[in-house]
C-alpha positions as CSV (number, residue, x, y, z in Angstrom):
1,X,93.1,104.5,119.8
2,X,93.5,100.5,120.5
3,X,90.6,98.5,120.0
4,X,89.0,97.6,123.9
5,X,89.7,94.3,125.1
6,X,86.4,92.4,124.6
7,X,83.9,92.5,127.5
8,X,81.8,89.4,125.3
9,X,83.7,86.6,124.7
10,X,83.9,86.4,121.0
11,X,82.7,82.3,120.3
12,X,79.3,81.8,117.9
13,X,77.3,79.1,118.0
14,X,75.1,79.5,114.8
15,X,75.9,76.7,112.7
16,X,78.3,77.6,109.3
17,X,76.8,75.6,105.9
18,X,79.8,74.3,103.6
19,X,79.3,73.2,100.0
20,X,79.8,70.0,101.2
21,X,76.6,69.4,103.5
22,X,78.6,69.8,106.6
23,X,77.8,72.3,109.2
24,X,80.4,73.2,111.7
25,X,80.1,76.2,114.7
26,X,84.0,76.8,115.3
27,X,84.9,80.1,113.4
28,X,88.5,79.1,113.3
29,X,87.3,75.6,110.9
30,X,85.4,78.0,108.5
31,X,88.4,80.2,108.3
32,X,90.3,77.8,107.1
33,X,88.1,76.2,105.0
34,X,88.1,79.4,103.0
35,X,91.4,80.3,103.6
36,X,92.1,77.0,101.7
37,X,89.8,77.7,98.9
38,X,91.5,81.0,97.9
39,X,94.4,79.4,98.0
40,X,93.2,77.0,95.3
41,X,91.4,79.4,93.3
42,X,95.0,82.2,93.0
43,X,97.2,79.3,92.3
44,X,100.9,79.0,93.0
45,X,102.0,81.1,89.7
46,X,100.1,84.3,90.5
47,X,101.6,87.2,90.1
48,X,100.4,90.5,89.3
49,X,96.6,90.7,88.2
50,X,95.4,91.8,84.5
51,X,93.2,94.7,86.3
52,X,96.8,95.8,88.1
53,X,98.6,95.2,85.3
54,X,96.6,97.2,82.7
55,X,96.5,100.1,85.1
56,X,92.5,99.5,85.9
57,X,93.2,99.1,90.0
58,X,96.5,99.8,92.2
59,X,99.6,97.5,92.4
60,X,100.6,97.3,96.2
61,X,104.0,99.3,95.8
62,X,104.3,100.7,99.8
63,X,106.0,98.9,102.4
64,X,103.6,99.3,105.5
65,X,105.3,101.5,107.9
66,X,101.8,103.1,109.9
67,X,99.3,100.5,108.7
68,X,98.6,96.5,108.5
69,X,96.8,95.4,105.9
70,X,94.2,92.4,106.1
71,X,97.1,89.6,104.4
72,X,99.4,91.3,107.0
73,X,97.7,90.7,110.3
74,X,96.1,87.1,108.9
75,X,99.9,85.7,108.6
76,X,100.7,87.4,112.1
77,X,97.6,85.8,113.3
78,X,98.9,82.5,111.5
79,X,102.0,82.8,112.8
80,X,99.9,82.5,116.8
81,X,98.4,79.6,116.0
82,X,100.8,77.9,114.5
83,X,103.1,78.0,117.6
84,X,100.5,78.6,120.5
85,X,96.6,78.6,119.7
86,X,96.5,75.5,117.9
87,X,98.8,73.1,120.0
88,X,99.2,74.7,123.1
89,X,95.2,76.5,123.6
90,X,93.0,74.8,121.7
91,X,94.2,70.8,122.3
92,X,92.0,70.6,125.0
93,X,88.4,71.5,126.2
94,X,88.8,72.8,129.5
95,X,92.0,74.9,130.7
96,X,92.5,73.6,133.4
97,X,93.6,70.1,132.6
98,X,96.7,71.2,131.3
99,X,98.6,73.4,133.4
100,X,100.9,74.7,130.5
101,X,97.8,76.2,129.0
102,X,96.7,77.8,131.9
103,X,100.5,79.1,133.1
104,X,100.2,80.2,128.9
105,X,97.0,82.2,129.2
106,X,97.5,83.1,133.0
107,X,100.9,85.3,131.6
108,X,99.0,87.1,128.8
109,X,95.5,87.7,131.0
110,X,98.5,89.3,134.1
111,X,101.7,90.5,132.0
112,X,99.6,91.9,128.5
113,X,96.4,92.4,129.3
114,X,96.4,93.7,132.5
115,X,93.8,92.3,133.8
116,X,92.7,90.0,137.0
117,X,92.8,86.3,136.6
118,X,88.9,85.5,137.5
119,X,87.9,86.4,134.4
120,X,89.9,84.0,132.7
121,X,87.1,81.2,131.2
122,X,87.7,77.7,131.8
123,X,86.8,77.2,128.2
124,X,89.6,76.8,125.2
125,X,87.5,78.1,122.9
126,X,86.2,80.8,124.5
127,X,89.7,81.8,125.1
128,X,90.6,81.4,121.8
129,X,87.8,83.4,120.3
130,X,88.3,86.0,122.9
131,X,91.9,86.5,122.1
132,X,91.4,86.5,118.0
133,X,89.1,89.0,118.5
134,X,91.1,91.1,120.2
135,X,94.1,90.7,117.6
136,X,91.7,91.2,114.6
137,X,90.0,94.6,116.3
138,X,93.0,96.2,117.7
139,X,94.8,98.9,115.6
140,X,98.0,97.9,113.9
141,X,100.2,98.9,116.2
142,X,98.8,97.2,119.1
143,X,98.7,93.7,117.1
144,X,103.0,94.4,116.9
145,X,102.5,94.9,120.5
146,X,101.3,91.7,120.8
147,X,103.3,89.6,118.7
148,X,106.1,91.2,120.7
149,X,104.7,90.0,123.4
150,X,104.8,86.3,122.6
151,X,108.2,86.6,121.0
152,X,109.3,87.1,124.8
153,X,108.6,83.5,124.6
154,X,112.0,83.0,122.7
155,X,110.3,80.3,120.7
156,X,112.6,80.3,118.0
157,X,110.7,78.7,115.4
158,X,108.1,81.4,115.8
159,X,110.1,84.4,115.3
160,X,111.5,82.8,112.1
161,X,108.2,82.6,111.2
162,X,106.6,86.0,111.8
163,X,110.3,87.1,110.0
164,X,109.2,85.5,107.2
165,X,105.9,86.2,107.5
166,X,106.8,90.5,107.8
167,X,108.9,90.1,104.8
168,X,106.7,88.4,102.6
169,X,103.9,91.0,103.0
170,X,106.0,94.1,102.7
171,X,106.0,95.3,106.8
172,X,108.8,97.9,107.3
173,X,109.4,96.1,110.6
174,X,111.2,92.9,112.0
175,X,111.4,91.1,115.1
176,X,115.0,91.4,116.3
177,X,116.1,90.3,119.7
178,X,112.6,90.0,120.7
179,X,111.7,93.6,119.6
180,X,109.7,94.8,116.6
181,X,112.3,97.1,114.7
182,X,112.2,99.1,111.9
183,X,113.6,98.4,108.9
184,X,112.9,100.9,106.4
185,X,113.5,104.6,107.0
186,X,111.0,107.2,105.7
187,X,113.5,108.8,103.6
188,X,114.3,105.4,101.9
189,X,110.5,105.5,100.8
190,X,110.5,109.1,99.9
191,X,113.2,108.7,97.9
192,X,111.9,105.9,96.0
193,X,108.2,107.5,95.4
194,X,110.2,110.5,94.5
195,X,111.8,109.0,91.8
196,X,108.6,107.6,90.2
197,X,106.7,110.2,90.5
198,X,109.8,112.6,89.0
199,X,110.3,110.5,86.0
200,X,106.7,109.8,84.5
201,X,107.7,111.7,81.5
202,X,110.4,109.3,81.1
203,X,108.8,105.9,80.5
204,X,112.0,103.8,80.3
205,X,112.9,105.1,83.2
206,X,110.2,105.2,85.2
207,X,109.4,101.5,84.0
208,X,112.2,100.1,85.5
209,X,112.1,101.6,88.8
210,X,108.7,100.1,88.8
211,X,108.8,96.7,87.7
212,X,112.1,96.5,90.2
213,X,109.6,97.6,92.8
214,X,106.9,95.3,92.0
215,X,109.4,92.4,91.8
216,X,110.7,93.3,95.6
217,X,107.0,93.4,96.3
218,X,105.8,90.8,95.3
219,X,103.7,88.1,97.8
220,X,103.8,85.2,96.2
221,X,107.1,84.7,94.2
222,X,109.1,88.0,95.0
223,X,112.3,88.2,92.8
224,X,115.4,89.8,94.1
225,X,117.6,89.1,91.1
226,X,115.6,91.2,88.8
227,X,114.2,93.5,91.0
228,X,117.9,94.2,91.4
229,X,118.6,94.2,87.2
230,X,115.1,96.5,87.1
231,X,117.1,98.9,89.4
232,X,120.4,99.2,87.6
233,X,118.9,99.6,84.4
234,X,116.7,102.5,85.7
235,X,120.2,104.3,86.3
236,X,121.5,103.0,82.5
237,X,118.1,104.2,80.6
238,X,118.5,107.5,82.4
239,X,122.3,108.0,81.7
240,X,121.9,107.3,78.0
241,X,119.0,109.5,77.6
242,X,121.5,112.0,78.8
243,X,124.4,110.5,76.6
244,X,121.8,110.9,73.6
245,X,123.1,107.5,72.5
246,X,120.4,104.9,73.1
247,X,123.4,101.9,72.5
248,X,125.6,103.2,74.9
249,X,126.1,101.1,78.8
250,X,125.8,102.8,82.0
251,X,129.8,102.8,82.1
252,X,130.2,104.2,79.0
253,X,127.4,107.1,79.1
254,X,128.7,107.7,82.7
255,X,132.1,108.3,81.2
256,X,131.0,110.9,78.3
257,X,128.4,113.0,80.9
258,X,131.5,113.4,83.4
259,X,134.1,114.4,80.7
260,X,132.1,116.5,78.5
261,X,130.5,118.4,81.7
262,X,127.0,117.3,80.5
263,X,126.8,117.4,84.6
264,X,128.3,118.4,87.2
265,X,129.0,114.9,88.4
266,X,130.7,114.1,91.2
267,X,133.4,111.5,90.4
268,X,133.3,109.3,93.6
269,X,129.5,108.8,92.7
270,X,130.0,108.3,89.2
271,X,132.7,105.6,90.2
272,X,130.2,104.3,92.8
273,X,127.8,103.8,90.1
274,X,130.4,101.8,87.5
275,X,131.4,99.4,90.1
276,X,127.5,98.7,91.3
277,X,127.0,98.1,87.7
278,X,130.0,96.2,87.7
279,X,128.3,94.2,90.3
280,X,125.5,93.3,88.9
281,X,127.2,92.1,85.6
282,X,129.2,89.4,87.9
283,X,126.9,88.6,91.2
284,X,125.2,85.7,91.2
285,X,124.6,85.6,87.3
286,X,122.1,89.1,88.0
287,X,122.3,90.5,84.1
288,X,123.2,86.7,82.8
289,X,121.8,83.6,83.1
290,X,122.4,81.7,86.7
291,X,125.7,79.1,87.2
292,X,125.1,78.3,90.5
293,X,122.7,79.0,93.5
294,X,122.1,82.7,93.9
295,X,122.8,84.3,97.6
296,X,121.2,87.4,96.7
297,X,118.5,88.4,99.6
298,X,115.7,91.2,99.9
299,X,118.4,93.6,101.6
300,X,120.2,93.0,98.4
301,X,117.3,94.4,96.3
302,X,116.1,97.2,98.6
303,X,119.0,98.7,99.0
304,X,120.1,98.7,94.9
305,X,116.3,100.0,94.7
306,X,116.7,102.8,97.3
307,X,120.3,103.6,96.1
308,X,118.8,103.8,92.0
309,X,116.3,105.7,92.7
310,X,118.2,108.5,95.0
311,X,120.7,108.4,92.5
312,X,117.8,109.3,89.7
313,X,116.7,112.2,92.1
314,X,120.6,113.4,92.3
315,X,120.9,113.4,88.8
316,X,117.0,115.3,87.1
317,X,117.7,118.8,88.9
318,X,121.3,118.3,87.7
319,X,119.8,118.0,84.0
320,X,117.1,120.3,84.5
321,X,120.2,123.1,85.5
322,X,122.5,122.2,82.6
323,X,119.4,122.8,80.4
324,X,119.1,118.7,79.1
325,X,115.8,118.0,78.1
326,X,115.2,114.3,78.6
């Protein structure tokens, strides 16, 4: 059930302490006061943390299909003031001295929030504080509503933004033509959980379908390239542990399992597979060091992840028939 609009405006007027000495009462100044402080404190080169690392607490490995988590809605949030709140609703005092505020708010009160224009407040902030609260209570898919809303705006700046700001914190969705779209099936995700959960046995395996996923995943620094190399070489360390001959390549071990019968491998897929390895021997420098700027994207790595890993769940019951133990 969506979060009720708020009946209370949400504005506080108890008086935040900073290290500093300074007091301010605008919750939007201590929110970026800490906001800025993280910041600081992860640093540009983080990564993956020595608790996720070591196995002591979860790496975030899901793209959110049926949730938003709190980085999530705080870059959507971002994304508002950015292009709205902070230049558009909050530049003045009162509302009603700028009549592009008020046409601004006067659309979302009528056209979003259904509701009758004398209880708009003459105040910015109270405005301002009454619509973050509502974006920060609602469920998840009520704050997509929203930011669908404003992308009506065709503000293109904006939608680049919340783009960027949906990939870079793993949403299965994307604003596209002014509606929020999915971008990652169910299936897609099934068949990459399936794959590491089916091949925990098989740490070499399993390790690189990981790490390929983590890379893809990643907040701060995601890397395609290798998150694409991490795929491919979960199909190679599974192909040679069915070869038996741990110096064998992917072409090579693909070649023996299809003419010894290890298998019963289709030939279009084993080709398939040859000339994606193929691919990422020559792309952009993937398996080798870089020449030149790379043109690999996240659609690049995705779909080598999802294609490895449904290949990987073609290929176990195929080895568990032939009687293979890996």
């Amino acid at each position: 059930m969506a979060a009720e609009i708020p009946q209370t405006p949400y504005v506080t007027n108890d008086q935040t302490a900073m290290p500093s000495g300074r007091t301010y009462d605008t919750p939007a100044v201590v929110i970026i006061w800490r906001f800025s402080t993280i910041e600081v404190s992860i640093g540009s080169g983080f990564l993956v943390r020595f608790s996720q690392r070591k196995g002591f607490t979860p790496t975030k490995d899901k793209i959110q299909l049926e949730s938003m988590d709190d980085a999530l809605r705080n870059a959507l949030w971002n994304c508002l003031c950015s292009y709205f709140w902070d230049t558009e609703l909050r530049s003045r005092e009162f509302l009603y001295r700028n009549e592009d505020n008020y046409i601004l708010v006067q659309w979302i009160w009528t056209d979003y929030f259904k509701l009758s224009t004398d209880l708009i407040d003459s105040r910015c902030r109270v405005i301002y504080g009454y619509l973050r609260k509502y974006f920060y209570e609602c469920q998840w898919y009520a704050a997509y509503d929203f930011i669908e809303f404003m992308a009506r705006l065709n503000i293109e700046p904006f939608i680049e933004s919340c783009n960027n700001a949906l990939a870079k914190e793993m949403s299965g969705y994307r604003l596209v033509n002014n509606c929020i779209v999915d971008i990652t099936s169910d299936e897609e995700l099934q068949a990459i959980d399936l794959a590491l959960r089916d091949t925990t046995n098989l740490a070499g395996v399993n390790n690189h379908v990981r790490r390929a996923l983590e890379l893809l995943s990643d907040r701060k620094m995601p890397d395609w390239r290798n998150s694409i190399k991490e795929s491919i070489s979960a199909i190679e360390a599974i192909c040679v542990l069915i070869d038996g001959n741990p110096k064998a390549t992917l072409g090579q071990a693909l070649n023996r399992i299809e003419k010894a019968s290890m298998v019963n491998l289709h030939p279009a897929l084993k080709e398939a597979f040859s000339k994606l390895y193929g691919y990422t021997s020559d792309a952009d420098g993937i398996r080798h060091s870089l020449t030149e700027a790379p043109t690999i994207e996240s659609e690049d790595a995705k779909f080598m992840l999802v294609a490895c890993s449904a290949f990987i769940n073609y290929l176990l019951p195929k080895v568990s028939r032939a009687g293979i133990t890996l």
